[in-house]
C-alpha positions in Angstrom: 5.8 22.3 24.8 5.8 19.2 22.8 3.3 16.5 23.6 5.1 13.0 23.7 4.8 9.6 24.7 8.0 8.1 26.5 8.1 4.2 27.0 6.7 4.6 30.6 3.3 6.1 29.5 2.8 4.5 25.9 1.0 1.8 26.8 -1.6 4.0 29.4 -2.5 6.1 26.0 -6.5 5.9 26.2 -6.6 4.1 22.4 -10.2 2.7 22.2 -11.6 0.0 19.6 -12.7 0.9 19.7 -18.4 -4.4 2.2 -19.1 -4.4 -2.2 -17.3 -7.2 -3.7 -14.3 -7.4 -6.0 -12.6 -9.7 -8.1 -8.3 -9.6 -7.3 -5.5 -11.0 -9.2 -2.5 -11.5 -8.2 -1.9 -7.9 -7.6 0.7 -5.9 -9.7 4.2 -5.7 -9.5 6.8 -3.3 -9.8 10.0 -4.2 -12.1 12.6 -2.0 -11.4 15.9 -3.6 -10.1 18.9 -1.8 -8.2 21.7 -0.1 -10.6 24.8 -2.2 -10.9 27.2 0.2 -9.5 25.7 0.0 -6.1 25.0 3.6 -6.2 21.5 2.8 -4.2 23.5 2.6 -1.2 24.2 6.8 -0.5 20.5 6.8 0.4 20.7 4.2 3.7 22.8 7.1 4.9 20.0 9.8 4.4 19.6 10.1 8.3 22.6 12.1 8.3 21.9 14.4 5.4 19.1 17.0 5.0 15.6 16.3 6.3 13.4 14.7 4.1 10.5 17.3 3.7 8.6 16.0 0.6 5.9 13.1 1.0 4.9 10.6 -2.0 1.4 12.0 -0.6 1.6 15.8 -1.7 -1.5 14.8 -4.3 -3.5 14.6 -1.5 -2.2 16.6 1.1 -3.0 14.2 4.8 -4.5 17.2 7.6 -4.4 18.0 10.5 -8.2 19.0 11.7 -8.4 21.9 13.7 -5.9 21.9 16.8 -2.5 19.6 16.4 -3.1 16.9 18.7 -0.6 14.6 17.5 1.8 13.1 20.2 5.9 12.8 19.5 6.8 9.3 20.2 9.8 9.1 22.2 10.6 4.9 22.7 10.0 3.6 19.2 11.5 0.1 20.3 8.1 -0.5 22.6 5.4 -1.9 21.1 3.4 -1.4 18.4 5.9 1.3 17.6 8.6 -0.8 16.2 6.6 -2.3 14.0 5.9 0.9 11.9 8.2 1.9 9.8 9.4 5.0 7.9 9.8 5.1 4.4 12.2 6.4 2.2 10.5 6.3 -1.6 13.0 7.3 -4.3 10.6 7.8 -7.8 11.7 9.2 -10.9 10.7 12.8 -10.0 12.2 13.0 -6.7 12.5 11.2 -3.4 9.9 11.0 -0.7 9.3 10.0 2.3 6.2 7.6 3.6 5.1 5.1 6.3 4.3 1.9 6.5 3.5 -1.7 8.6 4.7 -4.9 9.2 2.1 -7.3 8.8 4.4 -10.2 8.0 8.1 -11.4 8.3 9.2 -9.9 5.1 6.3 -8.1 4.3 5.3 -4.6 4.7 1.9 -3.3 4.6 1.4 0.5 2.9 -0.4 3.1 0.5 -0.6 1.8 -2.9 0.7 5.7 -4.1 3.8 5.3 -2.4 4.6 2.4 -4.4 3.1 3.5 -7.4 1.8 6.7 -8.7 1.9 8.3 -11.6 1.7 11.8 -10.8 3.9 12.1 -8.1 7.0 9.6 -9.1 6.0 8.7 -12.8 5.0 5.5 -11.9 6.3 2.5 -10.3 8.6 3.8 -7.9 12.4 2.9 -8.4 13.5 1.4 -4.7 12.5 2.1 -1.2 14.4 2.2 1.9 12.7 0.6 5.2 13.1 1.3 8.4 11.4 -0.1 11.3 11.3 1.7 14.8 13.1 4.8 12.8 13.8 7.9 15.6 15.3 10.8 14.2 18.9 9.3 13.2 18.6 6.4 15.6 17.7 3.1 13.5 17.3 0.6 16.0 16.5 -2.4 14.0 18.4 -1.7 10.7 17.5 -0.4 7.4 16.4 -2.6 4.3 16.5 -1.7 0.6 14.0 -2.6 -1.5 12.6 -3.1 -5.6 10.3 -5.3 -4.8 6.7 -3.6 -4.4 2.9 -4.8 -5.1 -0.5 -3.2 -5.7 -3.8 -3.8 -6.1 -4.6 -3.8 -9.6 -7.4 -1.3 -8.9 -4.9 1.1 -7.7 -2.4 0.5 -10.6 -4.9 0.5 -13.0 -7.2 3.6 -12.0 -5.6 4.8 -8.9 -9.0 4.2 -7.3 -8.7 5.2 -3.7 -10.6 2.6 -2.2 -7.9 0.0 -3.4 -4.9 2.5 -2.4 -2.9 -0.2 -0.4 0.1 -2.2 -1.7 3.0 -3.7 -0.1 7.6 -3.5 0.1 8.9 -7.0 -0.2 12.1 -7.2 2.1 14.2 -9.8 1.6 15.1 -9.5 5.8 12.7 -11.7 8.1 13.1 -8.6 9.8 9.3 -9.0 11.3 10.3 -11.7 13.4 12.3 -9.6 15.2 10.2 -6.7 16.1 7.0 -8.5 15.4 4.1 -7.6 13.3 0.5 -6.5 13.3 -2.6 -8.4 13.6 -4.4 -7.7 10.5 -8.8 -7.5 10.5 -12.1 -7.1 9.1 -14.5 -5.1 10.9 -18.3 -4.8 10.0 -19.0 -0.9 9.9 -21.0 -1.4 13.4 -18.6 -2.1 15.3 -16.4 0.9 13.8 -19.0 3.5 14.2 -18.3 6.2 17.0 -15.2 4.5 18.1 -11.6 5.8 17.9 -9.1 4.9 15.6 -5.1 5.0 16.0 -2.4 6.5 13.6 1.2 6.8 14.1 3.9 7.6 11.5 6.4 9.9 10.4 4.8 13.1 8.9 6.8 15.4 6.7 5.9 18.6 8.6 7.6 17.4 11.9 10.9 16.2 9.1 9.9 12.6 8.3 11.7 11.2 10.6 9.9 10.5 13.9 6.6 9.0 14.7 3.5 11.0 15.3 0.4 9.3 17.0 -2.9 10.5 17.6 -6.6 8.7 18.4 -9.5 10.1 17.3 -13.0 9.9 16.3 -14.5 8.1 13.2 -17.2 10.1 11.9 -18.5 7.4 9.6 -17.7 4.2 7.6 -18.3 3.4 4.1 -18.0 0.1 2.5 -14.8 0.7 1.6 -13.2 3.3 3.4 -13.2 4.9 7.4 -13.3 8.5 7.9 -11.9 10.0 11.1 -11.1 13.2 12.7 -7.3 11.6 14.2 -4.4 14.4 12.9 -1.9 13.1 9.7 0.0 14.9 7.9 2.1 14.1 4.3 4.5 11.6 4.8 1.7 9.3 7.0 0.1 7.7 4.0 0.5 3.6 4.3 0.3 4.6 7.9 -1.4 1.8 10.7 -5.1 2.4 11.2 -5.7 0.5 14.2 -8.1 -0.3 17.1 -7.9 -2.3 20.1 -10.7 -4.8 21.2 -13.0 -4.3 24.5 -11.7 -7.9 25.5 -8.0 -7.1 24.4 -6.6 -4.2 25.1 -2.9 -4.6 24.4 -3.2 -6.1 20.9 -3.4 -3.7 17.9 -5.2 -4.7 15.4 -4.8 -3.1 11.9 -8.4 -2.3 10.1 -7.2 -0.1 7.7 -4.1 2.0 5.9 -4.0 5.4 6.0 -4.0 7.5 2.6 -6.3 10.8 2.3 -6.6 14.1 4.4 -9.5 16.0 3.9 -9.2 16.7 -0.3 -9.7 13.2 -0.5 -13.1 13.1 1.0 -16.0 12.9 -1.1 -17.4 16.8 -1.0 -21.4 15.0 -0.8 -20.5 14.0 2.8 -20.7 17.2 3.9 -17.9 16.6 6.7 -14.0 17.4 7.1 -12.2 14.0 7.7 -9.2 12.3 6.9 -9.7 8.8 5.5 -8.1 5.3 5.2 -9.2 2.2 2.5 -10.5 -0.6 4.6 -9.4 -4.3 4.8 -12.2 -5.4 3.7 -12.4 -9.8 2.5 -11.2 -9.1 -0.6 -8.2 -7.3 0.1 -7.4 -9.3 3.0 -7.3 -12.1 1.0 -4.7 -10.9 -1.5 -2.7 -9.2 2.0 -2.4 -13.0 2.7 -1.2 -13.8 -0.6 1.5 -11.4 -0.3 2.8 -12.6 2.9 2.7 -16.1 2.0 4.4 -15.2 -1.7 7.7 -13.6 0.6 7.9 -16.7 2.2 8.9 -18.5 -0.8 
């Protein structure tokens, strides 16, 4: 029997709450622009083709950790579910699916490899269809093309996955519609043996309906959180998020998801899945990028 969460019992979902310093530009920016024939266009219909099975992720294939705990998500239109949005990432080797965040109006929050990789789609990837609240076929809040995408330049530049986030420039306010997430820095304290929350569209179930699970960190470095919570590929730029003792309703984004187990450092000695932090620095070019889309 599939384990799901309807619109009735989302919100009683037991989701608990619960740095090294960098210098950032301006962040780098993809340059590829939509072909003239319009021909970008057959992929806002994908929903009704095949299933998108591939992940821009397959480098570093997301896990689930022993039993598969994660929860289908049945109401995508309640909150924070609407906010987190499927991706589909066409690259020059092949198309792939992802997940990301809206953190801003136009602005959505992701894994800087599924912008930019150069194993996986030779690069910069070419355009990127977003699509907020996505279930199955339903699209509840529209679909938005994309060529607009920024990195860190520590991801562009090294792939370093403690800098793996990026962001989709839409040209849609379509975040003050379904509203976006809270965005924070927490001291590694206060992340310590609480449990964190991931929900996005993993290739393994078709990449096309949200998965959630909360689970466990296991420990935080000054970069990145490891945690026991079930992804699969096609979660990377996925919401990590945790909800504060004295507000229990309001998500608040700490990290983005990017790395199953092979991503963990073997010297740790543990199996976990792991997201890069939003630690000052980063947050401060996040802000950047919002502030930029506004323009």
């Amino acid at each position: 029997m599939v384990k799901s969460i309807s619109n009735a019992s989302a919100a009683a979902v037991e989701m608990q709450l619960a740095p090294m310093t960098t210098t950032m530009t301006d962040g780098m920016h993809g340059t590829e622009k939509p072909p003239e024939d319009g021909s970008y266009q057959d992929m806002l219909a994908f929903g009704f083709g095949p299933p998108v099975v591939s992940s821009a992720d397959g480098f570093r294939q997301r896990t689930v950790i022993g039993e598969d705990d994660r929860i289908l998500v049945e109401q995508t239109k309640a909150d924070p579910f609407r906010r987190i949005c499927n991706l589909l990432i066409e690259g020059s080797l092949g198309t792939y699916v992802g997940t990301g965040t809206l953190v801003g109006p136009r602005t959505v929050l992701t894994a800087g490899h599924c912008v930019n990789h150069r194993a996986t789609m030779g690069g910069w990837a070419k355009r990127i269809i977003v699509t907020p609240g996505q279930n199955g076929t339903e699209r509840p809040f529209g679909q938005f093309a994309s060529t607009d995408f920024i990195a860190l330049d520590r991801w562009v530049e090294s792939q370093d996955p403690d800098y793996d986030i990026s962001c989709i420039q839409l040209d849609e306010p379509i975040g003050e519609k379904v509203g976006t997430f809270s965005l924070a820095t927490f001291p590694a304290a206060e992340l310590e043996n609480r449990k964190v929350n991931i929900c996005g569209y993993p290739a393994d179930k078709g990449g096309m309906h949200q998965w959630f699970h909360a689970d466990q960190v296991l420990t935080v470095g000054p970069k990145r959180v490891f945690y026991v919570t079930d992804t699969f590929g096609g979660q990377s730029g996925a919401p990590v998020w945790v909800y504060r003792d004295d507000a229990p309703d309001v998500p608040i984004q700490i990290g983005v998801h990017a790395y199953g187990t092979g991503g963990t450092p073997s010297a740790m000695g543990i199996a976990a899945n792991s997201a890069p932090l939003l630690i000052p620095e980063v947050m401060e070019q996040i802000k950047s990028w919002i502030a930029a889309a506004g323009e």
